[in-house]
Structure formats: structure tokens, C-alpha cells
C-alpha positions in Angstrom: -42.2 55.2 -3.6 -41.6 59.0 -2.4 -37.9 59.3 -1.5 -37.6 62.4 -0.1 -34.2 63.7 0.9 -33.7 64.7 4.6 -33.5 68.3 3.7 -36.9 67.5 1.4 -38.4 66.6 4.7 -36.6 68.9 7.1 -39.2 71.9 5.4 -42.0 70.1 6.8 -40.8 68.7 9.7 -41.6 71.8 12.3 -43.8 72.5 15.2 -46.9 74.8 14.6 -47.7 77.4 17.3 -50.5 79.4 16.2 -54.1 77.8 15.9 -53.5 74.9 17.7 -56.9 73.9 18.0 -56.4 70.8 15.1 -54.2 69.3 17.9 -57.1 68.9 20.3 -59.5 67.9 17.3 -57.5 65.1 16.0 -56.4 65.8 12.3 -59.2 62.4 10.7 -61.9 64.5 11.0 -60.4 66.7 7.9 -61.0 63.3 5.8 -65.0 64.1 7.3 -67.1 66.8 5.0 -68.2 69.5 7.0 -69.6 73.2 6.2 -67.0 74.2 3.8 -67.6 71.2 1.9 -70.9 71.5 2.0 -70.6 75.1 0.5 -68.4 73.7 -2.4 -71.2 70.8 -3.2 -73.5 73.6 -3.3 -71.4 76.3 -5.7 -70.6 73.1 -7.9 -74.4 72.8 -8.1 -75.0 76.5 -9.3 -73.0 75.4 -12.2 -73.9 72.0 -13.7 -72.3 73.3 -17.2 -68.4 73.6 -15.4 -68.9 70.4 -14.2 -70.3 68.5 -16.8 -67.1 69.5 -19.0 -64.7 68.6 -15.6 -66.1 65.1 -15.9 -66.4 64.8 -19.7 -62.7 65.4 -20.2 -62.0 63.3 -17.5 -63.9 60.6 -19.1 -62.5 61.2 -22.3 -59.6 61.1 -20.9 -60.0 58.0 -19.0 -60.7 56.0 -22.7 -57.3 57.7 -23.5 -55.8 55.9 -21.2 -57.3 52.7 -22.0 -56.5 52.7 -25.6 -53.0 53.5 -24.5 -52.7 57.1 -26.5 -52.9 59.9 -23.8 -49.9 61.9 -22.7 -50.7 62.0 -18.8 -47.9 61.1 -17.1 -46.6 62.0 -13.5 -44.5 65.2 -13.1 -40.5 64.1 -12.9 -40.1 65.6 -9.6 -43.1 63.1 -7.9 -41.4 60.4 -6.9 -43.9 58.3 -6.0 -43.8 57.0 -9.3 -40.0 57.2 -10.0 -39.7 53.3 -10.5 -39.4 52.2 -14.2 -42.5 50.0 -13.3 -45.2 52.7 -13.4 -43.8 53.7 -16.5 -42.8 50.2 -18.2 -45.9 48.0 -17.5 -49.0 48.8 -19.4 -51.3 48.3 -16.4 -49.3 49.9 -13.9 -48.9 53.0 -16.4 -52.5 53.1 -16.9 -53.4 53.2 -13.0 -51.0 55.8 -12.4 -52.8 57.5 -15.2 -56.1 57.3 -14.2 -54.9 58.5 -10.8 -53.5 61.6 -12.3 -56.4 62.7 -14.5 -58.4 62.0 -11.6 -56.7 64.0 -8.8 -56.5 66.8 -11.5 -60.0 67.2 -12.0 -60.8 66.9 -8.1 -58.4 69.8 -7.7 -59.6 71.7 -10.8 -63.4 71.1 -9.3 -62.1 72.6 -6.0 -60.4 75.8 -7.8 -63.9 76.3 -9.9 -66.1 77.1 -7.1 -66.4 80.3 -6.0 -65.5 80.4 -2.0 -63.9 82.5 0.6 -60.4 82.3 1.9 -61.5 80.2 4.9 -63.9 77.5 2.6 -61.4 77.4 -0.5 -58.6 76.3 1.8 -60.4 74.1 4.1 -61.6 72.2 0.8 -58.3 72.6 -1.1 -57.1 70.7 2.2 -59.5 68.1 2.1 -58.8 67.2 -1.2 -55.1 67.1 -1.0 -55.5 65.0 1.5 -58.2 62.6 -0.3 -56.1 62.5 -3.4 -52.5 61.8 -1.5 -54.5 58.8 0.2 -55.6 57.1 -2.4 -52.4 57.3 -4.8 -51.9 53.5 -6.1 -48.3 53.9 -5.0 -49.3 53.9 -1.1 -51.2 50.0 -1.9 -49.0 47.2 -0.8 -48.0 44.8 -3.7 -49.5 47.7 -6.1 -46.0 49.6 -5.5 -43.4 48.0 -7.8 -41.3 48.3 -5.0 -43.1 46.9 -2.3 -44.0 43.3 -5.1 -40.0 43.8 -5.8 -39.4 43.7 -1.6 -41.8 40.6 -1.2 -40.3 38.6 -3.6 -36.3 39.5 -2.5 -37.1 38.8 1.1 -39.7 36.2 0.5 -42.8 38.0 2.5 -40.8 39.2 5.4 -40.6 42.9 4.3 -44.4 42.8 4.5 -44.2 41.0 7.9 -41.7 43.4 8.9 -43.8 46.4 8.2 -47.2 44.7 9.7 -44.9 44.7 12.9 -44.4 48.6 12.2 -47.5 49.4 11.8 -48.6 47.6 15.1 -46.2 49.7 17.2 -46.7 53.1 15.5 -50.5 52.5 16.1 -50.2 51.6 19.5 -49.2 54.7 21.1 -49.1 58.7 19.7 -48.4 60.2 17.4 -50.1 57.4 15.4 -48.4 58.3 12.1 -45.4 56.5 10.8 -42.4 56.6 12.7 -40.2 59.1 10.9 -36.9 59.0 12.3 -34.2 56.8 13.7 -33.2 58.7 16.6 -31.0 55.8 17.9 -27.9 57.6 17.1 -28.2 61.1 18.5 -27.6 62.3 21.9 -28.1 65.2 23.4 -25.4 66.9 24.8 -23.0 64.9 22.6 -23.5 65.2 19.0 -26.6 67.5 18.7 -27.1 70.6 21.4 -23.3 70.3 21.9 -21.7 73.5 22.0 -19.8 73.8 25.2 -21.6 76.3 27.7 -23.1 76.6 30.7 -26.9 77.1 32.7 -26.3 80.2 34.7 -30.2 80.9 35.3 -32.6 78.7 36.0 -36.5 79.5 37.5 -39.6 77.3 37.1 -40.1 78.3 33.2 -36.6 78.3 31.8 -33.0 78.0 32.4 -30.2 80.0 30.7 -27.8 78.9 28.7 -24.5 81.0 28.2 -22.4 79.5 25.9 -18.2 79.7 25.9 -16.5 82.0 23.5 -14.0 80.7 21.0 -12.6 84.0 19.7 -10.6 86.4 21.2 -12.6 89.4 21.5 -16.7 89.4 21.6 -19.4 91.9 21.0 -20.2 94.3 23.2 -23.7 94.0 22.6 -24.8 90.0 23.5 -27.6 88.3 22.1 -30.7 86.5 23.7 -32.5 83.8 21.6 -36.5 83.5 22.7 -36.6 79.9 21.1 -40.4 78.0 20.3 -42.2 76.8 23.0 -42.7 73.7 21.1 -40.5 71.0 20.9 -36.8 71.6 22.5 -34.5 74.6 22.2 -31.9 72.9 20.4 -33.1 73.0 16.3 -30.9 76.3 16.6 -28.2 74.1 17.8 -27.9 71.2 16.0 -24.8 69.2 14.9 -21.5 70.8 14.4 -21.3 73.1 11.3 -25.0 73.0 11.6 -25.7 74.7 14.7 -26.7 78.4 14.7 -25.6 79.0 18.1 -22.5 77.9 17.0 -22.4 80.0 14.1 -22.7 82.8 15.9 -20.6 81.9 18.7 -17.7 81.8 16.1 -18.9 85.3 15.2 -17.7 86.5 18.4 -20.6 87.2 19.4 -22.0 86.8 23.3 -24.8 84.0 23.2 -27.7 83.4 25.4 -30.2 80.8 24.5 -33.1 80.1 26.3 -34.5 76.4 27.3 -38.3 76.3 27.9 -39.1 73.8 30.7 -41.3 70.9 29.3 -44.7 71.5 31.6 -46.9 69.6 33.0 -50.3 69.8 35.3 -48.9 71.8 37.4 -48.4 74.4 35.4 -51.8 74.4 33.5 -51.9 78.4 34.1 -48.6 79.8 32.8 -49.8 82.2 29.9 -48.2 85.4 28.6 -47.8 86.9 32.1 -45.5 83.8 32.6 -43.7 83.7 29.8 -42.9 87.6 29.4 -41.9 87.6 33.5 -39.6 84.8 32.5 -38.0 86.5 29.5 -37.6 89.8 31.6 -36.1 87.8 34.0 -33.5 85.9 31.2 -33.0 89.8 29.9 -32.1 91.1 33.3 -29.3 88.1 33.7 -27.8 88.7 30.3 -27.2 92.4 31.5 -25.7 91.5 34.7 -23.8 88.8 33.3 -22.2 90.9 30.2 -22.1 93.6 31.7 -23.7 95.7 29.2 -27.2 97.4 29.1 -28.4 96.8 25.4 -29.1 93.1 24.1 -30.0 91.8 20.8 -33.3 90.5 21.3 -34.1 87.3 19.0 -37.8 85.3 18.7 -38.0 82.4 16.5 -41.1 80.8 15.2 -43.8 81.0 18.7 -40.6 82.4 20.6 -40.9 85.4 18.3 -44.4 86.3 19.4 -43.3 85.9 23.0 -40.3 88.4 21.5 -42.7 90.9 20.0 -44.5 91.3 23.2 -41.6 91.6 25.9 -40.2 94.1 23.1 -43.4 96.1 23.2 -43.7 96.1 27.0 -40.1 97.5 27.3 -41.4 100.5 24.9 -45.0 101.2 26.8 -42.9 101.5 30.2 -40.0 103.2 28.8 -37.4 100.5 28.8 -36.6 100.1 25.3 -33.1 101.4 25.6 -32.2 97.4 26.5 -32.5 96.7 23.4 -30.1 97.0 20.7 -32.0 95.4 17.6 -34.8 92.9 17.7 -34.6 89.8 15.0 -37.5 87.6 14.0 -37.1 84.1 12.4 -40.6 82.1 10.8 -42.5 84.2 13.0 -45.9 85.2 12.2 -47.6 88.1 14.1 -49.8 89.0 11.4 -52.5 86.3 11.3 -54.7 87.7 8.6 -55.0 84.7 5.7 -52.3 83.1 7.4 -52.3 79.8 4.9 -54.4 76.8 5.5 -53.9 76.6 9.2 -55.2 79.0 10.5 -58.3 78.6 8.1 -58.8 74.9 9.8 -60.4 76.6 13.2 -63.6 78.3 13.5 -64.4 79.7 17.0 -66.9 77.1 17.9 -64.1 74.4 17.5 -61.1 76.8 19.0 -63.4 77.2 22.2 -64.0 73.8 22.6 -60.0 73.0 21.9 -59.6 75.3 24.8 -61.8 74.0 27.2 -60.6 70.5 26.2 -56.9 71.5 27.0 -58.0 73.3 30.0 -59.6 70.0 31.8 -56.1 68.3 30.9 -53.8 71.4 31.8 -52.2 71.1 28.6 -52.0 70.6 25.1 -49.9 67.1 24.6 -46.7 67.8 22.3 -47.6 64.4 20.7 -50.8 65.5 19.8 -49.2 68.5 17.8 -46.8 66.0 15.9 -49.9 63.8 14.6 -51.3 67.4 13.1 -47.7 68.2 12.0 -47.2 65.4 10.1 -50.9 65.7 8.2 -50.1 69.3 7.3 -48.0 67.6 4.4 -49.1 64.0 4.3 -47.3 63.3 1.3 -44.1 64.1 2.7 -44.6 62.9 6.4 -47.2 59.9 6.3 -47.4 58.7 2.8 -43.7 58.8 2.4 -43.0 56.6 5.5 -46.5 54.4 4.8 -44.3 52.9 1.7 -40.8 53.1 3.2 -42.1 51.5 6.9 -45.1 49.4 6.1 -44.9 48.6 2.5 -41.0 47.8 2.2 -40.6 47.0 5.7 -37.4 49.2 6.1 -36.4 51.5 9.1 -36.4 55.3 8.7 -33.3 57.2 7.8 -31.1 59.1 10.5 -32.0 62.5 10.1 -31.2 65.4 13.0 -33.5 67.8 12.0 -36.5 64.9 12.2 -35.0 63.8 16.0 -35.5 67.3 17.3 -39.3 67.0 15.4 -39.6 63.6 16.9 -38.6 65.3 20.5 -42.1 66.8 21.5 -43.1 68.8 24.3 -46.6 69.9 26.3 -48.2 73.8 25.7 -49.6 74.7 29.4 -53.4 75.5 28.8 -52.8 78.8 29.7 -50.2 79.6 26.9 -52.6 77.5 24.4 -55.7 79.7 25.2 -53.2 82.8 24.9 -52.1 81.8 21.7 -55.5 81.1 19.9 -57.2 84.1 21.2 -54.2 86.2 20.1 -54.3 84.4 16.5 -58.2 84.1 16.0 -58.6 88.2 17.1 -55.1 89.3 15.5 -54.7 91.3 18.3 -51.1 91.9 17.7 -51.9 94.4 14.9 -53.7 96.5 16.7 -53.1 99.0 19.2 -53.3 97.9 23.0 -55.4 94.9 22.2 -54.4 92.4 24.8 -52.1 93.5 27.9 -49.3 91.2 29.3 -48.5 91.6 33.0 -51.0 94.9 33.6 -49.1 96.8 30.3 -51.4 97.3 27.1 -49.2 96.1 23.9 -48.7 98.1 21.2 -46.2 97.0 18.5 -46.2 100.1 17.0 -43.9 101.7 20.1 -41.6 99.7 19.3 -38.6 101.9 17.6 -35.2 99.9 17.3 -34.4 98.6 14.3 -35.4 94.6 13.3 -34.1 92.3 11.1 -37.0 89.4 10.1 -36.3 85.7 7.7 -39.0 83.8 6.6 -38.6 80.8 4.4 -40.6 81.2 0.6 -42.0 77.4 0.5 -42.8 77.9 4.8 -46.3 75.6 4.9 -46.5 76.9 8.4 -45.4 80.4 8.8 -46.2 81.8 5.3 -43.6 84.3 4.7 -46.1 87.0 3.3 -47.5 87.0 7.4 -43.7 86.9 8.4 -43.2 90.1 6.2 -45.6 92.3 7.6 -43.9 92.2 10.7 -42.5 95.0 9.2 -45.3 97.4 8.7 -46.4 96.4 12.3 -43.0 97.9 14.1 -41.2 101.0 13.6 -37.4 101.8 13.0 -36.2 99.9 9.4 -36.7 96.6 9.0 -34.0 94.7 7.2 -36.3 91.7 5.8 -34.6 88.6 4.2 -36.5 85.7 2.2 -34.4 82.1 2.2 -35.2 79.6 -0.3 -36.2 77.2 2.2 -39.1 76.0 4.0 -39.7 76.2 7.8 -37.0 74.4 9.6 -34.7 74.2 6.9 -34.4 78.1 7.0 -32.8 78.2 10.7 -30.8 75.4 9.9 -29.1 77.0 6.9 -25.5 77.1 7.4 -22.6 78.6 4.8 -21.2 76.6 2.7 -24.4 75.0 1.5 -24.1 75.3 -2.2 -27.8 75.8 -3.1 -28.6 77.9 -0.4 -30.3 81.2 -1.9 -32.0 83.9 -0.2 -33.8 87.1 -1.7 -33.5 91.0 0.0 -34.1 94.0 -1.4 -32.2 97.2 -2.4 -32.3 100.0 0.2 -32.3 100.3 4.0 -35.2 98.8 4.8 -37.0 102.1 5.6 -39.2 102.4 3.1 -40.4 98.6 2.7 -43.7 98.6 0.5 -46.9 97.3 2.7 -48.1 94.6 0.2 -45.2 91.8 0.2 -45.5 90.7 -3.4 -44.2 94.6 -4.3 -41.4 94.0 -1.9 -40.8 90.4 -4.0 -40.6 92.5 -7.0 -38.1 94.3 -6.0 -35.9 91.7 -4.1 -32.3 90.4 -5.8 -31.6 87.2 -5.4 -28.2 86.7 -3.1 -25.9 83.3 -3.0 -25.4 81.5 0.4 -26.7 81.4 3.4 -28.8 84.5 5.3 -27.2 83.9 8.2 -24.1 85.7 6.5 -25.8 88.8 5.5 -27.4 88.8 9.4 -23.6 89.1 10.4 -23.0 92.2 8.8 -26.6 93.3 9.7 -25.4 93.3 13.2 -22.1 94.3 12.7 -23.1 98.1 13.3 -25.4 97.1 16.0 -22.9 95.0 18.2 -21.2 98.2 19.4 -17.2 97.7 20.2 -15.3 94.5 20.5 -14.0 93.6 24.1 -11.9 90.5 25.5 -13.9 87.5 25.5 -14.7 86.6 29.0 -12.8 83.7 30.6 -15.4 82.3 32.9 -19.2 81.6 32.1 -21.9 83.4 34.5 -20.8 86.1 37.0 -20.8 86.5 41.2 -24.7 87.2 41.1 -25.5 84.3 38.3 -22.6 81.7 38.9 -23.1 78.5 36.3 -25.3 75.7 37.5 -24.5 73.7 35.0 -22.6 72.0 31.8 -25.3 72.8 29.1 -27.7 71.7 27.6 -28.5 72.0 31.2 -31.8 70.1 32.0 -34.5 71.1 31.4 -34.0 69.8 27.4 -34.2 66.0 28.9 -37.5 66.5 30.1 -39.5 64.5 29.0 
């Protein structure tokens, strides 16, 4: 069995906003061969010799096996086969073995034929996901466990996991169930710091959230979450909650909450979501009382960031902004990892047409194609722990907000593939939002970007050439983790690491394995070294205010307000 720890899991367990045409698709038919298969069956045919020696040392080693004398054994981090079973009985070892030698020479086929980006990861996908399927540790009785679990609860673990299995199938996502969201509540123990709604129109509300220090920034900062899934993975429990990180920075906090849509809004794209922003901007001024805000865009709430940022620049606004930060957000599509080579445009027009006659694309949808994007964390894992041993998920907060979905209007959806498939962000006036042609490049105050280094779906060498795309410096900061588990990376976390490099980020080199060269690796948490980072562009300290909102924008609301219950 695969026993992933939570914060194993938490890397994987985030929304995707860029490509999204899988979603409409349905993630099976990767387990189909299509073109790029096709293309690797014929390369492997232009060379019969490379082959013929894949499957002659896989036979060989296959009679290894048999007589008991090869060395293959599973690596001591795949816990799949971390029972003493797979190890201690001679049939069981041998399976595993053969399994091994097997998926290796599948992989090593896929790696010897000669294919473009797009075709090498497309197969490279369909194998992974071919080989993960078939590991002997996912067949019931098979599993050491699961035989151990039959015989301790005499056949009611497998009865218990049949039951499972029926309920997870009848309804989406139909993947295993993940999470035991039972004990979290919104409001109470996750999205709880104290605050208030003082905006609210159609798109978002608001949130301003209470000080708890004396004196605050100047200078507040505006946080342009995803528009998948809720606002709240920045706010998370206590001592896990970047809002409230940040609030006990002193710093002035506005956080926006996307409105879950529906039908009815089938048509909100850019020009929506920018007006929206510009409107949340325009509050925070009034409210603080200040005319420069730190502008922050995480994951698809960054590329919403990028091009409010570059609309304030082309209509000479850009004074309201002290400092832009970007969090997993990739504006750079080029190669962007194995999602974005899963689409080609006859399949991303018919996505949008698809999510056009519905008026959305179904956040549940999105979760299914999540959770294959690393099937053996996020279906494998649970197959054995749900099905095969019967047992209930853990209680994870990280996988309740994953398990929280939300809709993508049509409009955004369409927006966000065209903008991915034509990488029109890195180039000049490519797409205009609201009448204004958007050019990155005019944008002049300083950024600060974090990417997580094992990021599946915002690979952080797209997440660093932000950097060439914007101008002032660019402060860019690599954590250890993967895509979720970067935002939630509190202090105090002995084995959080993240990598920066010397200098003041004026001179960062354009290919990002130079600027990994030159990185030094720093202990703790990055949300530290993005305190100091802003320390210089926070202007003065002031007395914290003592009521939320002001006489224009007067609080509507305890937050989370409520838009974060729809459902």
C-alpha cells in the first residue's frame, strides 16, 4: 500500500487553470492510443535493433526472477510495496519483480523514441498511467494488506470498500474519495481569521481582515486568489494560514473571494474579471487610505494579476501599485509540462464549444483531471486505502479545500485556453482586456515571484520567466515544495527549504537552469524572506485602524463572507 503523508499529497492536490480542455474531455481517454502513440509505435519501428535488446534484457531478466537471483527490487521510497510481504514471500517478491522490470522497460521504450515535446509527454503520460494501473499492489487480496484486512475483519473490509466504491462511482468526481472533510468548517477552524466583507458586486466580495498589531503598513496588500476552488487555501488553519501570517506582519490585508458561477454567468471573461479587480483596487484605496497597493496573483489569480497590472501601465495608472508578487503562476506557456501538451486545438475548440452549450466548465470535472495528473498519489493511493482495506480517508485541510470545487464561466474557460494555446501573454499587445492592448513589458514596479521545484502543475521554469516578461527587478524565490504545499508553507516548519539567488534581482539570467546554478539554498520558509522583500516597499508604519471598511465601503459582513459557501 502507498501511504502518503498529508503533506506527500498536499503537492498534488491543486486546481489546474491553464489548458483546461482535459476537464471537458474526460481524463480515460489518456488510457486510449491516439496520434502520439501512434508516432511512438512507428519510431520504435525504425529501430527494431533498440527494441530487440529492451525486450531481451527484459526477458533475461524475467528468468532472473524466476530462478530467484536478480537484484530488482522496488526503490525504498515507493511505498506501495513497503510491507515485509512483497519482500518476504517468494511469489509475492517475484510479482513485484516482474512488475518492476516491466514498467522499466515500458518507460525506457518511451525515452528511446525520438519525439517532440508535445508526443514525448503525451506518451511518457500514457505510460505512467498504464504502469501505475496495473501495479500488483492495487489487486485486492494480491496486496498483503488488503489478504491481512480480510482475514482480521473476516471479509467486511472488502464489503466495506465495495460500499466505497459504489458511492464514489455514483456521482463526480468518480475517483476515490480523498478526504474526510467531516471535521472542518468554514469560518471556524479553516478560513477563520476574524475580518470582515466590505465589497461585494456580482464577481467577488472583499474581505478586509482585523489587525492584531499596533501599527500597520502604509502600503496594504490585495490578494487576486485562483478562480478555481475557494479563496481560502491562503487561509487555512491557524499557524497555517498566509493571511494570517501576514496579518501578524502588520501588514493591511485584502483578499479576494471569487463568486462560484453559474448559467448565468456563462459570459464573464477577462473584461469581467479585470473590471472586478479594478473595482476591489479602487476599495482598498479608499478604505486605507493610501494610493499604492501591493498587488498579489496566485496560481490563475496571478494571470488575472499580470493583466490588471499591465492595463494600469498602458493607461498610465501604474503609480497604484507598489510591488506586484506572483505565487505558482505561469504566464509563460511555452513547454509548460505535460499539461499543456495533453490539448491540441482540434480538442481545445471542441472543449470550448462543449463548455459554451453548458455555460461553464464543472469544478468537479476539473478535480477527476486533477486527481489523474498523479494517479499514484491521488487514485491509486486511495484505490488500496478505500476499496482494498475498506478504511475511510485521513483528515487533511489542504485535501478539504481540493475537495471544495467550483464552476469556470465559459467565457473565462475560452479566455484562458486561447491565452495558453497562443502564449499571448509574451508578446506585445496580443490580446486586449476591456478595449486596452496588454503588454507585460510596461509593466515597471518591481515583482517578487515563488514557484515550487517538484510543481506538476505550474512548472517553476514557466513560473521563472515571469521575470524576463516584466520590467523593474524581479526578486525570484524557488521553495522545496510542490504546488499547494508552497502557499501553505509556514515558519517553523523544520524541512522547509527554499533556493534564491545572490544579487538584486536585476540582472536575472533568461534560461532558468543558469539562474538554478547560481541559487543558495536558504532554511525556512519563503514566506519570511517575502517579509523583508516588502519591508522597503510597505512605506511607513501607521496606527492600525480600529474599525474594518470605511463611510463609502462600510462592512457587510463577518468573513469569510458568502460567497465561499456557495456551492
Amino acid at each position: 500500500m502507498s501511504t502518503h503523508t498529508p503533506d506527500d499529497l498536499a503537492q498534488a492536490a491543486a486546481p489546474l487553470d491553464v489548458l483546461l480542455v482535459d476537464a471537458v474531455h474526460g481524463p480515460l481517454r489518456r488510457f486510449l492510443p491516439d496520434a502520439s502513440t501512434a508516432k511512438w509505435a512507428l519510431s520504435l519501428a525504425r529501430t527494431p535493433g533498440t527494441v530487440a535488446r529492451r525486450l531481451g534484457a527484459l526477458g533475461a531478466e524475467t528468468g532472473r526472477i524466476v530462478a530467484g537471483s536478480s537484484n530488482v527490487a522496488p526503490d525504498r521510497r515507493d511505498r506501495r510495496f513497503a510491507d515485509d510481504a512483497w519482500s518476504a514471500n517468494p511469489l509475492l517478491r517475484r510479482l513485484a519483480q516482474v512488475y518492476l522490470a516491466g514498467g522499466q522497460t515500458a518507460h525506457q521504450l518511451a525515452a528511446d523514441a525520438e519525439l517532440d515535446f508535445r508526443d514525448r509527454e503525451r506518451v511518457q503520460f500514457f505510460v505512467d498511467n498504464l504502469v501505475e494501473a496495473v501495479a500488483p499492489s492495487n489487486i485486492p487480496l494480491v496486496n498483503p494488506a488488503s489478504a491481512k484486512a480480510v482475514v482480521d475483519t473476516a471479509g467486511l473490509s472488502l464489503v466495506r470498500g465495495a460500499a466505497h466504491l459504489v458511492r464514489d462511482l455514483a456521482s463526480a468526481p468518480r475517483v476515490p474519495d480523498m478526504v474526510d472533510a467531516s471535521g472542518f468548517r468554514i469560518g471556524d477552524n479553516i478560513a477563520a481569521t476574524p475580518g470582515a466583507v466590505v465589497f461585494r458586486n456580482d464577481v467577488l466580495e472583499l474581505l478586509q481582515y482585523a489587525p492584531q498589531t499596533e501599527l500597520v503598513d502604509e502600503v496594504p496588500m490585495l490578494i487576486v486568489p485562483p478562480t478555481i476552488n475557494k479563496y481560502y487555501v491562503i487561509d487555512l488553519a491557524p499557524e497555517r494560514s498566509l493571511v494570517e501570517h501576514n496579518v501578524h506582519e502588520g501588514r493591511q490585508m485584502f483578499v479576494i473571494s471569487w463568486r462560484n458561477p453559474d448559467v448565468r454567468h456563462a459570459k464573464w471573461g477577462f473584461d469581467t474579471y479585470v473590471e472586478s479587480i479594478l473595482a476591489a483596487l479602487a476599495a482598498v484605496e479608499e478604505i486605507t487610505g493610501t494610493d499604492r497597493t501591493v498587488l498579489t496573483g496566485i496560481c490563475s489569480g496571478g494571470i488575472l494579476a499580470s493583466i490588471t497590472a499591465a492595463y494600469l501601465a498602458r493607461t498610465d495608472q501604474q503609480e497604484r501599485l507598489a510591488a506586484l508578487c506572483f505565487a505558482v503562476t505561469v504566464i509563460d506557456n511555452h513547454n509548460a509540462g505535460t499539461v499543456s501538451a495533453l490539448a491540441d486545438p482540434r480538442m481545445v475548440e471542441v472543449a470550448k464549444r462543449r463548455s459554451a452549450r453548458k455555460g461553464y466548465l464543472d469544478g468537479r470535472a476539473l478535480a477527476e483531471v486533477f486527481a489523474w495528473l498523479r494517479p499514484g498519489d491521488l487514485i491509486w493511493n486511495y484505490w488500496v486505502n478505500n476499496y482494498l482495506l475498506g478504511k475511510q480517508p485521513p483528515a487533511f485541510d489542504i485535501l478539504a479545500w481540493n475537495a471544495d470545487t467550483t464552476r469556470m464561466t465559459a467565457g473565462l474557460h475560452s479566455d484562458f485556453i486561447d491565452m495558453a494555446a497562443d502564449n499571448s501573454l509574451t508578446q506585445h499587445d496580443a490580446i486586449e482586456v476591456l478595449g486596452v492592448p496588454i503588454d507585460l513589458a510596461k509593466i515597471t514596479v518591481d515583482t517578487y515571484i515563488a514557484a515550487g521545484i517538484s510543481d506538476h502543475i505550474t512548472p517553476w521554469e514557466n513560473c521563472y520567466r515571469t521575470a524576463g516578461l516584466v520590467g523593474g527587478t524581479t526578486r525570484f524565490v524557488l521553495s522545496r515544495s510542490g504546488h499547494v504545499a508552497a502557499l501553505v508553507n509556514p515558519p517553523g516548519n523544520a524541512k522547509a527549504t527554499y533556493r534564491v539567488a545572490p544579487g538584486d534581482g536585476s540582472d536575472n539570467p533568461a534560461d532558468p537552469q543558469d539562474w538554478l546554478k547560481e541559487a543558495e539554498t536558504v532554511q525556512g520558509s519563503w514566506w519570511v524572506d517575502l517579509d523583508h522583500w516588502l519591508g522597503s516597499r510597505s512605506g511607513e508604519q501607521k496606527p492600525a485602524p480600529k474599525e474594518l471598511g470605511s463611510m463609502v465601503y462600510p462592512p457587510l459582513g463577518d468573513a469569510p463572507g458568502t460567497y465561499v459557501f456557495d456551492k
